[in-house]
C-alpha positions in Angstrom: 102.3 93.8 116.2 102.4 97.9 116.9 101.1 99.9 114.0 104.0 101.0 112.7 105.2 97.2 112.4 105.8 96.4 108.4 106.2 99.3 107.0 109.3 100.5 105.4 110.9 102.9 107.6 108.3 103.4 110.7 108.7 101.9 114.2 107.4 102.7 117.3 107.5 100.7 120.6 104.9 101.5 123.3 106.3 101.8 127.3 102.9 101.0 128.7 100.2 97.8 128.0 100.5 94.9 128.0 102.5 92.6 125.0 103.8 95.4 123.8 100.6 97.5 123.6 98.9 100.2 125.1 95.8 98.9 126.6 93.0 100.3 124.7 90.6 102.2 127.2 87.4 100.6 127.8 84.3 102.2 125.8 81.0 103.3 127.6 79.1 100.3 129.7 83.3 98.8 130.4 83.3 96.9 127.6 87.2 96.5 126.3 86.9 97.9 122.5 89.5 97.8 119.8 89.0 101.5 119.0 91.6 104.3 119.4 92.7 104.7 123.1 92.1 108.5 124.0 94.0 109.8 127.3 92.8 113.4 127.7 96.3 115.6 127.4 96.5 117.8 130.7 96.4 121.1 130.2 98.8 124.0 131.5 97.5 124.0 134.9 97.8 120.3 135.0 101.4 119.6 133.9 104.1 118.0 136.2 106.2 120.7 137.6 109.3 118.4 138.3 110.8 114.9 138.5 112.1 112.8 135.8 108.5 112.1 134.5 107.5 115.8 134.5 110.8 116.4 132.0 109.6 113.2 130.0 105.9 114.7 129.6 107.0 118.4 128.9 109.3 117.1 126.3 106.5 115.4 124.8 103.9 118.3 124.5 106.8 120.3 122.8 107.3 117.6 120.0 103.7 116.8 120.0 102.9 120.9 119.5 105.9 121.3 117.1 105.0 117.9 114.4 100.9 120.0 114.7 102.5 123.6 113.7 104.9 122.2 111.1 102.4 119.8 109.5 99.7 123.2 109.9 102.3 124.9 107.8 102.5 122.3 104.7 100.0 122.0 102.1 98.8 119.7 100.1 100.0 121.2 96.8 103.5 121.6 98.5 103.7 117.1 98.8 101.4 116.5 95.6 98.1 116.0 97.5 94.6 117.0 96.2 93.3 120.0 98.0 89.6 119.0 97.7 86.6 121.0 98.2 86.0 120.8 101.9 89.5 121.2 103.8 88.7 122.5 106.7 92.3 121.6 108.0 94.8 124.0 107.8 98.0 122.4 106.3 97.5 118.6 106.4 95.6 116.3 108.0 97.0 113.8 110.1 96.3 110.6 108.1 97.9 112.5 105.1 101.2 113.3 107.2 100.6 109.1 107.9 100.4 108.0 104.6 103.5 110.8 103.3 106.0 109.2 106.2 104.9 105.5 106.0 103.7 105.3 109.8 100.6 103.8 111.1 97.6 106.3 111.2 97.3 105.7 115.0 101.0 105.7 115.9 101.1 109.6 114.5 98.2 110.4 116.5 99.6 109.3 119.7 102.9 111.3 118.7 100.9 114.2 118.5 98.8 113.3 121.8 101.8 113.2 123.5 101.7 110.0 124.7 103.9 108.2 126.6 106.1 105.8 123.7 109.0 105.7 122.3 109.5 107.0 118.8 112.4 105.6 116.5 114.6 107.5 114.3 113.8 106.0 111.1 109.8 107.1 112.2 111.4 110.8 113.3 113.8 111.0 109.9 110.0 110.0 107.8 108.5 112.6 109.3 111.1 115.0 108.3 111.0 114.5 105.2 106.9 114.3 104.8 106.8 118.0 106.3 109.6 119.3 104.4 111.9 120.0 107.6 115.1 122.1 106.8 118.2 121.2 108.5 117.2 123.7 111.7 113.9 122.0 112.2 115.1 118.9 112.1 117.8 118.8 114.4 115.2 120.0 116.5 112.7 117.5 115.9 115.4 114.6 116.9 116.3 117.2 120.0 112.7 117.4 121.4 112.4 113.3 120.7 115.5 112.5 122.6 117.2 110.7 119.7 120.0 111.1 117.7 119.9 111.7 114.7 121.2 109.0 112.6 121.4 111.2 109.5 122.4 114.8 110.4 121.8 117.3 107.7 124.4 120.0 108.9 127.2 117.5 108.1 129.2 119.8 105.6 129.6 121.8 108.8 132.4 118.9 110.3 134.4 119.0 107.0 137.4 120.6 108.0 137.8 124.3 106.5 140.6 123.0 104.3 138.2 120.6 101.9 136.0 122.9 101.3 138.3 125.5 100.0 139.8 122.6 98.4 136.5 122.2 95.9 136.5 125.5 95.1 140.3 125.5 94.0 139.5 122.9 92.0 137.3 124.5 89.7 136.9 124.1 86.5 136.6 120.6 87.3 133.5 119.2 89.4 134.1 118.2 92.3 132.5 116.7 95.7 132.7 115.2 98.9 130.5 112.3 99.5 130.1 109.4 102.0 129.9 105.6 101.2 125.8 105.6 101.4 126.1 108.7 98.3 125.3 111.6 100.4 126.8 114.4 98.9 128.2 116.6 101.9 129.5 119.5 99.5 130.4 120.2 95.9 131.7 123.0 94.1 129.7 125.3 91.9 130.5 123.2 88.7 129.1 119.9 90.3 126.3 121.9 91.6 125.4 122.9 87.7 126.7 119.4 86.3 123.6 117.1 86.1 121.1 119.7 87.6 120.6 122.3 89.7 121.9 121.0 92.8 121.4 124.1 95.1 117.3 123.5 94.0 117.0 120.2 95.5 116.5 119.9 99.3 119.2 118.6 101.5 117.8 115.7 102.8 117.8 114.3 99.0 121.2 114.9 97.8 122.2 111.5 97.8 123.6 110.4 94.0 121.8 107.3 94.4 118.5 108.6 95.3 118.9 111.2 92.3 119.8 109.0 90.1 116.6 106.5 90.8 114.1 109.6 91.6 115.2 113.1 89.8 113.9 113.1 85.9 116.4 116.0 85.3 119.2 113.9 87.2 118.3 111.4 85.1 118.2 112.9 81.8 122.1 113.9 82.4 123.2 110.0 82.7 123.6 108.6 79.0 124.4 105.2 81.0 122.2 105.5 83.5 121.0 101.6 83.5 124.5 100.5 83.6 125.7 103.3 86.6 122.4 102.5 88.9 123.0 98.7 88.5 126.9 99.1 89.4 125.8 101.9 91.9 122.9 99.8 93.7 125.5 96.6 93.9 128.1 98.6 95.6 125.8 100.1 98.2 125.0 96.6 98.8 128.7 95.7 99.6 128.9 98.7 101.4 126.1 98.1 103.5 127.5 94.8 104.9 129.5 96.5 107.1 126.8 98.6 108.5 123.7 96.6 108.7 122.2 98.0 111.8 122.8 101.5 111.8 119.6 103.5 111.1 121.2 105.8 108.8 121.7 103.0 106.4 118.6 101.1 107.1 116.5 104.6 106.5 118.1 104.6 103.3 117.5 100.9 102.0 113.6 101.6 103.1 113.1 105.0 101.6 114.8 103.8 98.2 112.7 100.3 98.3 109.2 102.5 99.0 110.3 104.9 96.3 112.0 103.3 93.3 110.4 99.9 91.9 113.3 99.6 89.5 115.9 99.9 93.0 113.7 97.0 94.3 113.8 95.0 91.1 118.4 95.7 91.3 118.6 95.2 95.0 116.9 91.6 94.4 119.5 90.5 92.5 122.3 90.8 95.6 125.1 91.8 93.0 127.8 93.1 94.9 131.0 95.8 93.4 133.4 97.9 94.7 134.1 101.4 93.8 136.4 101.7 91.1 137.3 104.9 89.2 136.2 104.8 85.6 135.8 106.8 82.7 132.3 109.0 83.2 130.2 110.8 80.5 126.7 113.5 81.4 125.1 115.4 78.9 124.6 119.3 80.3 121.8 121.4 79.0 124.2 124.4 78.7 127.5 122.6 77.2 126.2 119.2 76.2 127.6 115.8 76.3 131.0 115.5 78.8 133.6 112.9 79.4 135.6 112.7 82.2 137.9 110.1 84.6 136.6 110.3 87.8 139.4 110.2 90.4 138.5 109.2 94.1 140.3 109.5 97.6 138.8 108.8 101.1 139.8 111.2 103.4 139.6 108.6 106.3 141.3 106.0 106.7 137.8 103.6 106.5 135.8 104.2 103.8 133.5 107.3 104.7 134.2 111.2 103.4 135.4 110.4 100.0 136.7 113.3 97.9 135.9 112.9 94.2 136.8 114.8 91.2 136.0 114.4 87.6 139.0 115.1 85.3 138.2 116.1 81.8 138.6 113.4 79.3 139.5 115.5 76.3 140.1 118.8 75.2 135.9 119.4 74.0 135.4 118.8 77.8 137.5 120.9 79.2 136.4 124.1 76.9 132.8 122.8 78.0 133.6 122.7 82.2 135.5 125.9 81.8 132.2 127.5 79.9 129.9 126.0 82.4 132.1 127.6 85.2 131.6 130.9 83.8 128.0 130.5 83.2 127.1 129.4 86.5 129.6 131.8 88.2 127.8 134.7 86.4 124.1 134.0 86.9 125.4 133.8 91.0 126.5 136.8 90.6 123.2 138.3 89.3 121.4 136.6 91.7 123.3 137.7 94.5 122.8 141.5 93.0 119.3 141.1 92.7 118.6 139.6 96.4 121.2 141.9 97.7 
């Protein structure tokens, strides 16, 4: 078993050793040991100049360099570590990086040893998100590795032009474009204000389902929060039926069962739902409580980009959208003055 076998969301399969591992090198005297296997990583002078394994090793010193300067950057306040007294590390350490992604100890090393194996996209999308990647870095974290990426961040940038304008004419009224695992690909400044501050939380976790199990402030917004994450968690489950082994969707399933005991304790039950537009209510710290009927269309013919707009219920709600609107709309404006 490799070491990043049973855990949630780490994999990694080794191209040299035998039954599926690398042989671990022999300590002084010959004897085999179980210990770390150390292969010394050539330097400059030493690299391949060409051939097909040459491109191979090169492309693994530039991940291996890249994961070591990003992880450099991080620290351990930023990912709610203990500094300690004697950090002689800038940025975190390796096991820490380990323990933040869910992959073996020794698996990371030999990522950042360059050595020759295979790394998986749910390992590459854990590490992501344990160094706090934005969408830039990791596209070229999944470039450098080879792989593609099963979860691109930049996907508001393959809406077409038209539903994002679309959003915006909608206002008042929140609206957003999400897919069928609750990844919210845009929204319009009143959804962005609704149950937080959207724009504050980072890309890779605006997901309504990961909000909802995660984000106190999130949270605190849903006055029938029990009853939306059990219908929510038994619809991904239908959902997911149909998508079973694409690593977008298993990423998911891992990084909310690691995260969210109360996910675990719903995704036990294997209730199953489909979407069906209902009557919604949050409570907003600027306008307070809000009722709505949420109206839903897919924009493909399979369920994926799903536009979704919540109507106001009553005339209380619409006085409170149409405030929010103008609140949020202002305080953009001052903070595009001040930056500006």
């Amino acid at each position: 078993m490799s070491e990043g076998a049973g855990r949630s969301t780490a994999t990694a399969t080794p191209r040299s050793g035998g039954h599926g591992h690398p042989a671990a090198r022999p300590r002084a005297g010959g004897e085999p040991g179980a210990a770390l296997p150390v292969r010394r990583t050539p330097g400059p002078a030493e690299e391949p100049s060409d051939g097909a394994d040459g491109a191979d090793g090169a492309r693994r010193r530039a991940l291996a360099a890249f994961l070591r300067s990003r992880r450099e950057r991080v620290s351990p306040e930023q990912v709610g570590l203990p500094r300690g007294r004697r950090r002689r590390t800038p940025g975190l350490r390796r096991e820490e990086v380990a323990h933040l992604s869910a992959v073996g100890v020794t698996w990371y090393t030999w990522i950042e040893q360059a050595r020759d194996i295979t790394v998986s996209a749910q390992v590459l999308d854990s590490l992501a998100r344990a160094l706090l990647l934005d969408s830039s870095e990791r596209a070229h974290l999944f470039a450098l590795a080879g792989t593609p990426d099963p979860m691109p961040t930049d996907a508001v940038d393959t809406l077409p032009c038209g539903v994002r304008q679309m959003l915006r004419q909608l206002e008042p009224f929140p609206a957003l474009v999400q897919n069928a695992r609750y990844d919210i690909l845009a929204y319009n400044t009143v959804y962005g204000g609704l149950l937080t501050d959207l724009d504050a939380v980072a890309p890779c976790d605006r997901n309504c389902m990961w909000l909802s199990f995660t984000h106190p402030g999130w949270q605190a917004a849903m006055p029938d929060r029990q009853e939306t994450v059990r219908q929510m968690t038994a619809r991904f489950r239908a959902r997911m039926a149909e998508h079973l082994a694409e690593p977008a969707w298993k990423a998911l399933l891992c990084r909310m069962q690691r995260e969210s005991p109360e996910f675990r304790e719903l995704w036990e039950r294997h209730e199953v739902a489909r979407a069906v537009d209902h009557r919604k209510s949050f409570d907003n710290p600027h306008v307070g409580r809000l009722h709505f009927t949420f109206q839903g269309l897919w924009l493909n013919p399979a369920e994926g980009a799903r536009l979704g707009v919540y109507v106001p219920a009553d005339d209380g709600t619409h006085a409170g959208v149409t405030k929010l609107h103008t609140l949020l709309t202002e305080r953009t404006t001052a903070s595009a003055a001040t930056t500006g």
